[in-house]
C-alpha angles and dihedrals in degrees: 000000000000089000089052088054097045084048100050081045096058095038090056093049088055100054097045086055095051084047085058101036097051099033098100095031117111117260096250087060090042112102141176115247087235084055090053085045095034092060099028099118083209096046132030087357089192090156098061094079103005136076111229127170118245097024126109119248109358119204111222101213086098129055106265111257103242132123085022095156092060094041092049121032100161101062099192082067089058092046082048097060090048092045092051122336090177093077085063100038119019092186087056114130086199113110116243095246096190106025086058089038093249092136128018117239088254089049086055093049088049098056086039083062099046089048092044082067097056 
């Protein structure tokens, strides 16, 4: 319990920082915390398989992330898939970012979040 606190914790200070530290940038700096995890080549690694706009060098194995609200209107079913989308899909070649601790539960909101805007 005391680890779930101190990462909610965590999650909410970070957010607040990133608040702060992108309030007076221009738009075009500004950028969602899923983006930052979304293209991190060590983190979310999105990239790497998906097409995203916005994102450099996009790989094509999996379907390109655009349109994700309305292709997934239920986004539980899109954290779902990040989370695990082998429970899904056993033949998937995507890795299960929150079953193998790749990506916390708020990292996987977040990029929720950022998808849900493409």
């Amino acid at each position: 319990m005391r680890g779930a606190i101190a990462q909610g914790s965590a999650l909410f200070v970070a957010a607040v920082l990133a608040a702060v530290l992108f309030a007076n940038a221009p738009a075009s700096a500004q950028a969602l915390p899923g983006q930052a995890l979304a293209f991190d080549r060590s983190k979310g690694n999105c990239l790497t398989c998906h097409d995203i706009k916005g994102g450099d060098s996009p790989g094509n194995l999996g379907p390109p992330l655009s349109d994700m609200k309305a292709r997934f209107p239920d986004r539980k079913e899109l954290a779902a898939i990040v989370f695990d989308e082998t429970k899904r899909n056993p033949q998937t070649v995507m890795p299960p970012f929150g079953r193998n601790l790749i990506l916390t539960d708020g990292e996987i909101e977040a990029i929720v979040d950022f998808l849900y805007t493409r």
